[in-house]
ROMIKE-95173 format. One line per 5 residues: number of its first residue (from 1); for each residue y, z, x of C-alpha. Coordinates in Angstrom, 1 decimal. Layout:
N
NUM	Y/Z/X ~ ...
//
This chain:
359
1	0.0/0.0/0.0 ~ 3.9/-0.5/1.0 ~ 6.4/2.0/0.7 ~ 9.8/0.4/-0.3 ~ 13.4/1.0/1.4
6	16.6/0.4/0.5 ~ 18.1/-2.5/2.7 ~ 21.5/-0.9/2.8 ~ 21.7/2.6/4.7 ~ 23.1/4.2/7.5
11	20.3/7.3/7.9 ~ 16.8/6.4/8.2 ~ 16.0/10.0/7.5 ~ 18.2/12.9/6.3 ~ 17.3/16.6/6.2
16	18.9/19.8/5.2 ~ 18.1/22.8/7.9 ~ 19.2/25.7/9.4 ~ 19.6/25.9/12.6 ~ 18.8/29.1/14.6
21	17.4/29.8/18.3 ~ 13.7/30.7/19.8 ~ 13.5/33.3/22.3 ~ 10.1/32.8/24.0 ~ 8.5/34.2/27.1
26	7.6/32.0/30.0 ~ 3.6/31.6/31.1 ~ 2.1/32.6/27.9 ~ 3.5/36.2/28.2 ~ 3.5/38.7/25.3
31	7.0/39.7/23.8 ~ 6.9/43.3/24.4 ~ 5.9/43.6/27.6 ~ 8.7/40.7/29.2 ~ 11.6/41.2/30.4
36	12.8/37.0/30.9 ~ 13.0/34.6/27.7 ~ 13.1/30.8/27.2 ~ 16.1/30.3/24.4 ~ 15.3/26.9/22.9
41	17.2/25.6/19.3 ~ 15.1/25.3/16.4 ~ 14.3/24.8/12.5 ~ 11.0/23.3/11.2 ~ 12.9/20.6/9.7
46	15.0/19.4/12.8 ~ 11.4/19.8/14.6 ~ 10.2/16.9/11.9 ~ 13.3/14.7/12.9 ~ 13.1/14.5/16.4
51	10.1/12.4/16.3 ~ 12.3/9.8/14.5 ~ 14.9/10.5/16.4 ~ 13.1/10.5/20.1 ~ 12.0/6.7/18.8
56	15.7/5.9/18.1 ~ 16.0/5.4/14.5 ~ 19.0/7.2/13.1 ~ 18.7/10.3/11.9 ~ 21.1/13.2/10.2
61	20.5/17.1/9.5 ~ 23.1/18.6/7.1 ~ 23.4/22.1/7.7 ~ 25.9/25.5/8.6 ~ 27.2/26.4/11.5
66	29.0/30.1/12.6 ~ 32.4/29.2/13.2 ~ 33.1/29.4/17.1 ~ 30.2/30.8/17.9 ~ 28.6/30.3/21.2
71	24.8/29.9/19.5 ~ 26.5/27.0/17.8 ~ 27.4/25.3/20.1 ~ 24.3/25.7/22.3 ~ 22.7/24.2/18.8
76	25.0/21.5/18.1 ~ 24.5/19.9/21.9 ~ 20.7/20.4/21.9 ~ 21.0/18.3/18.6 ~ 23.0/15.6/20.5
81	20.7/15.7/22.9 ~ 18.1/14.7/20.9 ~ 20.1/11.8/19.0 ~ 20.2/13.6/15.8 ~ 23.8/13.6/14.0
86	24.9/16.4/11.9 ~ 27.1/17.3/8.9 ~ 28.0/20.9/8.8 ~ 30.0/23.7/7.1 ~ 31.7/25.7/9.4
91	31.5/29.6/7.9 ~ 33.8/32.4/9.7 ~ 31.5/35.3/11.4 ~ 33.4/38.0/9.4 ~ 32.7/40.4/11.4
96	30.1/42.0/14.3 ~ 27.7/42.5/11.0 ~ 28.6/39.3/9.8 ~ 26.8/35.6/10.1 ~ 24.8/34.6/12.5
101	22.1/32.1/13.3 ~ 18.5/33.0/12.6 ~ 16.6/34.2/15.4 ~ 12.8/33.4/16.0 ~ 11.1/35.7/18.9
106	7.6/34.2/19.6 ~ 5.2/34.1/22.6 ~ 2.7/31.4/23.3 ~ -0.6/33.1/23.6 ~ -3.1/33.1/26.1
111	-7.2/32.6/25.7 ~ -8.6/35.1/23.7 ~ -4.8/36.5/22.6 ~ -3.2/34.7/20.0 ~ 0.6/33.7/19.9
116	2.5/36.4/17.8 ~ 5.8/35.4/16.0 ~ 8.5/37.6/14.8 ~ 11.7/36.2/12.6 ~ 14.8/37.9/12.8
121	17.1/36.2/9.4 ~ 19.2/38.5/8.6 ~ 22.3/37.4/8.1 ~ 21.5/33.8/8.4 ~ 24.2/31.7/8.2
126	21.6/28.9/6.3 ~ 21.6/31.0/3.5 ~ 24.6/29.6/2.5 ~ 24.1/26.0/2.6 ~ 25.6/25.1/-0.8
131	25.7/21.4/-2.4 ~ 29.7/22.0/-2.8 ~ 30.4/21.9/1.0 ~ 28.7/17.6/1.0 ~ 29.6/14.7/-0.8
136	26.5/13.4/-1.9 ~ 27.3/10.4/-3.7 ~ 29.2/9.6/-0.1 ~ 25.9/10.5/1.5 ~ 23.1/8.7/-0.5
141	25.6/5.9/-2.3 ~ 28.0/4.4/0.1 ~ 26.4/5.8/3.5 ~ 22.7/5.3/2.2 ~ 19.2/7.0/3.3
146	15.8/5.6/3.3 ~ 13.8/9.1/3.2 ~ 15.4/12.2/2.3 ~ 12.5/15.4/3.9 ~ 12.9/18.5/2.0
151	11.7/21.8/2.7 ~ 10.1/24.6/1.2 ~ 11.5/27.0/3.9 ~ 14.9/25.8/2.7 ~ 14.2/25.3/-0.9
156	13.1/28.8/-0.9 ~ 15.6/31.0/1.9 ~ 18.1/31.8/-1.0 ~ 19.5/30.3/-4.6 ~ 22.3/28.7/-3.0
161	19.5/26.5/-1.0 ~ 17.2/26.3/-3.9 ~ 20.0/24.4/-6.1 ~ 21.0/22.3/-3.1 ~ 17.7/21.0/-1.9
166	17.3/20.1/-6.1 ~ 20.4/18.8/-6.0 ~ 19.8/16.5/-3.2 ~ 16.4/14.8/-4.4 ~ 18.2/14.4/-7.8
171	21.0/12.2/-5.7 ~ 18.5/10.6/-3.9 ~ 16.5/9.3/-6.5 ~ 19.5/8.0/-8.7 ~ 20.0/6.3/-5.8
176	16.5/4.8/-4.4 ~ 16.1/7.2/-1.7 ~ 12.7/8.1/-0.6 ~ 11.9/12.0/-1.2 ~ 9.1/13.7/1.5
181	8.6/17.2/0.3 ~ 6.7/19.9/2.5 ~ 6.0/22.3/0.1 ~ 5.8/25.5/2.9 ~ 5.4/28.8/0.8
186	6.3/31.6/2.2 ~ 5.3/34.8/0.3 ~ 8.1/36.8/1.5 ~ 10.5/34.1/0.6 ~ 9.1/34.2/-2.5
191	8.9/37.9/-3.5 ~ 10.7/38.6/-6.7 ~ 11.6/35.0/-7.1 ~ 8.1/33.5/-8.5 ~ 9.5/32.0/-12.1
196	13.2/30.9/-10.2 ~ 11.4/29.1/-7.4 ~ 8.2/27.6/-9.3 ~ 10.8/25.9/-11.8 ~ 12.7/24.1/-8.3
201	9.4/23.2/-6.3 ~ 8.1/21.8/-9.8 ~ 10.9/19.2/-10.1 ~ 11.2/18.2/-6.8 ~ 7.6/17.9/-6.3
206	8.1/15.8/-9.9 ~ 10.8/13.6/-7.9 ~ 9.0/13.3/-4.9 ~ 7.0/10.0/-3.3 ~ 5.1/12.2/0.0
211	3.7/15.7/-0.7 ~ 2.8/17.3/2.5 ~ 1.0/20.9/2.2 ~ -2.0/23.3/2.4 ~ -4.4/24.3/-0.4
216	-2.5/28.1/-0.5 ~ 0.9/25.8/-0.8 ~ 0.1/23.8/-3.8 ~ -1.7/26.9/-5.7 ~ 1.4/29.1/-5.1
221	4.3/26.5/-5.3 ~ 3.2/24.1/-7.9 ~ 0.3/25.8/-10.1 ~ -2.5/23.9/-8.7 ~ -5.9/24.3/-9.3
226	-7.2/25.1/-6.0 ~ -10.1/23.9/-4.2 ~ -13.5/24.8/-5.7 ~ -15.7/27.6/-4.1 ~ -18.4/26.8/-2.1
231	-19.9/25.6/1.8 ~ -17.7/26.3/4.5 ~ -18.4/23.6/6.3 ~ -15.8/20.7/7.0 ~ -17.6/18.1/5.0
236	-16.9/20.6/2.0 ~ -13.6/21.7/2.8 ~ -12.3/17.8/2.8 ~ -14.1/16.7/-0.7 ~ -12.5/20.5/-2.1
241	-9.3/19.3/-0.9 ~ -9.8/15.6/-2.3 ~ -10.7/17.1/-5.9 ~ -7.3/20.0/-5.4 ~ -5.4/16.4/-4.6
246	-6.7/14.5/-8.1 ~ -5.5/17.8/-10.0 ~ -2.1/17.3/-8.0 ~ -2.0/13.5/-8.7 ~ -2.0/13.9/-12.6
251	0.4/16.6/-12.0 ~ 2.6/14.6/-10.1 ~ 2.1/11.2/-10.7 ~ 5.3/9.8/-8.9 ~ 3.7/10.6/-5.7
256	2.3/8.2/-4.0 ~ 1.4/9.6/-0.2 ~ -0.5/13.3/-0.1 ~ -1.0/14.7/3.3 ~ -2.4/18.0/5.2
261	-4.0/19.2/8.6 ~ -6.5/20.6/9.5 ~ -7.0/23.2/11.9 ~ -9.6/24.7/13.9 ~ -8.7/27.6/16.3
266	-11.3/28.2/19.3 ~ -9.4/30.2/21.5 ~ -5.4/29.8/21.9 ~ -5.3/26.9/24.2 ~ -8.1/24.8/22.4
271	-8.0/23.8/18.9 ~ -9.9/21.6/16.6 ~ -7.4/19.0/15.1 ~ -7.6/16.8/12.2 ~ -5.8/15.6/9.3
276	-6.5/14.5/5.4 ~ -4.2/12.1/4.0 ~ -4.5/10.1/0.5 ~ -2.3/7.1/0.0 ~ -2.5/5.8/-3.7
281	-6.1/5.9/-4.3 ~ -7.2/5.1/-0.6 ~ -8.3/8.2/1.7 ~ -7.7/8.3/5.5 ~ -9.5/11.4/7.4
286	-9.0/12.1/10.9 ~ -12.0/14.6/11.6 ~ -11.0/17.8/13.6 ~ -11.0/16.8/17.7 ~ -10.7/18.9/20.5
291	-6.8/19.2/21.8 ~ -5.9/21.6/24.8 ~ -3.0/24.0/23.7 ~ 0.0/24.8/25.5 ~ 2.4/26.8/22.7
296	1.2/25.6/18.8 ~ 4.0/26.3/17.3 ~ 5.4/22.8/15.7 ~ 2.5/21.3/15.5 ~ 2.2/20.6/11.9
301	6.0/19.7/11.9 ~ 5.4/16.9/14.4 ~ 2.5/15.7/12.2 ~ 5.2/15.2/9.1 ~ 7.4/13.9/11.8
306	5.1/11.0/12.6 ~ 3.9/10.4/9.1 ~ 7.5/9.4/8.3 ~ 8.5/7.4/11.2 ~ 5.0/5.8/10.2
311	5.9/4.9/7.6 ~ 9.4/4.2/7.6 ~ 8.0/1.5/10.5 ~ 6.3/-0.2/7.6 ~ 3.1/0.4/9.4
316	-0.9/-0.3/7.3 ~ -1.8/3.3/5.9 ~ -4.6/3.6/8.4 ~ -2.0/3.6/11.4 ~ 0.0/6.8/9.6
321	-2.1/9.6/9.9 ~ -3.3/8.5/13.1 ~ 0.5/8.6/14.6 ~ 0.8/12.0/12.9 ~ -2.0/13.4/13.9
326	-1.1/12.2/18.0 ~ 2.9/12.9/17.6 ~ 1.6/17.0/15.8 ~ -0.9/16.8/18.9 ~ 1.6/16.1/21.2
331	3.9/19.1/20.2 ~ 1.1/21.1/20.6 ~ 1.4/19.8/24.8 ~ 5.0/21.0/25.0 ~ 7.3/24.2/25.0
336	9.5/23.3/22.7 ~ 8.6/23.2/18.9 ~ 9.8/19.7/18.6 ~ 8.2/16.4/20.0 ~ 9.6/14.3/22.8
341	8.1/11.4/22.4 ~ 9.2/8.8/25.5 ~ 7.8/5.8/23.9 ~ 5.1/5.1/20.8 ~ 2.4/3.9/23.6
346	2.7/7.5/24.8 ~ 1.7/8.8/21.0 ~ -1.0/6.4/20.7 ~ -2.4/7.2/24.4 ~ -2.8/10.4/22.7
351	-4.2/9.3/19.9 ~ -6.9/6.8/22.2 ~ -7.7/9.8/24.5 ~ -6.3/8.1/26.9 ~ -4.9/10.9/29.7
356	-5.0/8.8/32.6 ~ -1.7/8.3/34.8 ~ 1.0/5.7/34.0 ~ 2.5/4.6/36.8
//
C-alpha cells in the first residue's frame, strides 16, 4: 500500500515536545555511587525526529523554552545541531522555584545490572505548551506538513497539552496532514485523570493514520481488548498481538499502519530485538535478533523514527519495519537517546549484519 502526502509543505515532520536534559554517568556506572555525569538534551519525541532529520528532510518540534535560561540554550543548539527547527514560547522562570526544564537522571547498566531511570518534572516548563501560543492554520495551511507524530507522553503531561496535541491532529486532518500517534501510557501520568485522558487518546487515535504502541498501551489508552491468555512463547505472543490489532482496526478504522517492538532482555548489553507491524491487511514481522547493548534507552523512539522516514520516503511496506527495526537498533549502539544516522547504507548495514569496516 501507498501512504499519500500533500505536495505543498514546508515540514516533512512536525512534533510537539518538551525539551529537558539527561544527566548520565559515564562507563555504565550507577547513579548513586558517581560523582561525574554526561548532560545530553532530550524528549522521546525530538529522539523520533532526529532520524529524519540526521537523513536531511526537514523537520520542526514546537515546544517551550525558560526564558534566558542557560538549559535553553544548551537545548536550543543541540537541536541546531541536529538540523531540527523549532517554534517555541518563551515563559519567564518566576522565580528560583519557578520553571525549569525536565530533568532525566539515568545510568546505562552493566551485565547482570540493569539501567535505572529517575525523572525529575517538577516544574516543567512543557507543561504549559498551550495551542494559543501557535498559529496552526499558519502551521499546517500555508507552511504545510506531511506527518504530524504525537505523543502520549505529551498528550498526557497536563490538560493544557492534552487539548493541544487534540488540537493539533484536528488542524492536521482538516488540512491532509498525516497523523503518527505513539500512544505511550504512563500510569503516573494518568492517575486521577482516567475519563479526561481516555476521551483525548480516543479521538486522536480516531484521527490518526500510524498507531505505534504496546499491548499494556492500547488496553489502558484506548479500551482494547488485550491479547488472549495463553503460551508464552513468541509464536504466541505475535498471533495475540495480531488478534489485540483486528480489535484495534474495527475500533479505529482510519488507521492504516499498526506497529510495536519486541523485546527480549538477556543481560543489559544483549537484547533480543524484533518488531510487528501490520500495514492494511498485510503483516511484516521482524523475529527477535540478537543486538549488543551499549545504553537502551531510545530504542523504541528510533524504531518510530525510521518507520516515518520510511515511509515518508515512499518506500514498499516490507522495507519499513526493516529500517525501523535497524535505525531503533542503532540507538541502542550509542550514548545519546537519539540516532545519528551518517547515511541510510549505514541503517541498512545494520539491518544486513553487516559490521565490517568501511573504509
Amino acid at each position: 500500500m501507498k501512504i499519500e502526502f500533500r505536495k505543498d509543505y514546508t515540514h516533512s515532520l512536525l512534533v510537539p515536545t518538551s525539551m529537558g536534559i539527561r544527566l548520565t554517568p559515564p562507563n555504565g556506572q550507577p547513579v548513586h555511587s558517581s560523582d561525574t555525569f554526561i548532560m545530553h538534551a532530550t524528549s522521546a519525541e525530538s529522539n523520533v525526529a532526529s532520524v529524519s532529520s540526521y537523513l536531511g528532510l526537514p523537520v520542526k518540534v514546537l515546544t517551550t523554552f525558560v526564558k534566558g535560561s542557560p538549559i535553553a540554550r544548551f537545548i536550543k543548539d543541540n537541536l541546531a545541531s541536529r538540523h531540527i527547527d523549532y517554534e517555541a514560547k518563551e515563559v519567564d522562570q518566576g522565580g528560583p522555584w519557578g520553571y525549569r526544564h525536565q530533568i532525566n537522571i539515568a545510568d546505562s547498566g552493566y551485565g547482570s545490572r540493569g539501567p535505572r531511570v529517575h525523572n525529575d518534572r517538577a516544574g516543567e516548563v512543557g507543561r504549559t505548551l498551550n495551542v494559543k501560543d501557535f498559529d496552526l492554520e499558519r502551521i499546517f495551511g500555508k507552511e504545510g506538513v506531511q506527518v504530524v507524530h504525537l505523543s502520549g507522553l505529551i498528550g498526557a503531561l497536563s490538560p493544557e497539552t492534552g487539548a493541544f496535541c487534540l488540537e493539533l491532529a484536528r488542524a492536521a486532518k482538516k488540512h491532509g496532514t498525516r497523523i503518527s500517534f505513539d500512544l505511550n501510557h504512563r500510569a503516573s501520568f494518568w492517575k486521577n485523570r482516567e475519563k479526561e485522558l481516555h476521551e483525548i487518546f480516543t479521538e486522536i487515535a480516531s484521527l490518526a493514520d500510524i498507531l505505534v504502541g504496546n499491548e499494556e498501551d492500547f488496553q489502558l489508552c484506548l479500551g482494547i481488548q488485550g491479547p488472549e491468555a495463553g503460551g508464552k512463547g513468541l509464536a504466541d505472543k505475535i498471533e495475540s498481538f495480531k488478534g489485540m490489532i483486528g480489535r484495534a482496526k474495527k475500533a479505529y478504522a482510519n488507521a492504516s499502519v499498526f506497529a510495536t517492538t519486541l523485546r527480549e532482555v538477556v543481560s543489559t548489553n544483549t537484547h533480543l530485538w524484533g518488531a510487528i507491524m501490520a500495514e492494511g491487511d498485510n503483516w511484516h514481522v521482524v523475529e527477535p535478533r540478537e543486538i549488543t547493548i551499549l545504553d537502551r534507552i531510545g530504542g523504541g523512539d528510533g524504531f518510530v523514527g525510521g518507520l516515518l522516514y520510511a515511509i515518508l520516503k515512499g518506500w514498499e511496506p516490507e522495507k519499513w519495519v526493516q529500517f525501523a527495526w535497524a535505525t531503533g537498533a542503532l540507538v541502542t549502539t550509542l550514548y545519546t537517546d537519539y540516532a545519528q544516522p551518517s547515511d541510510e547504507d549505514q541503517i541498512w548495514s545494520i539491518w544486513e549484519g553487516n559490521a565490517r569496516v568501511k573504509r
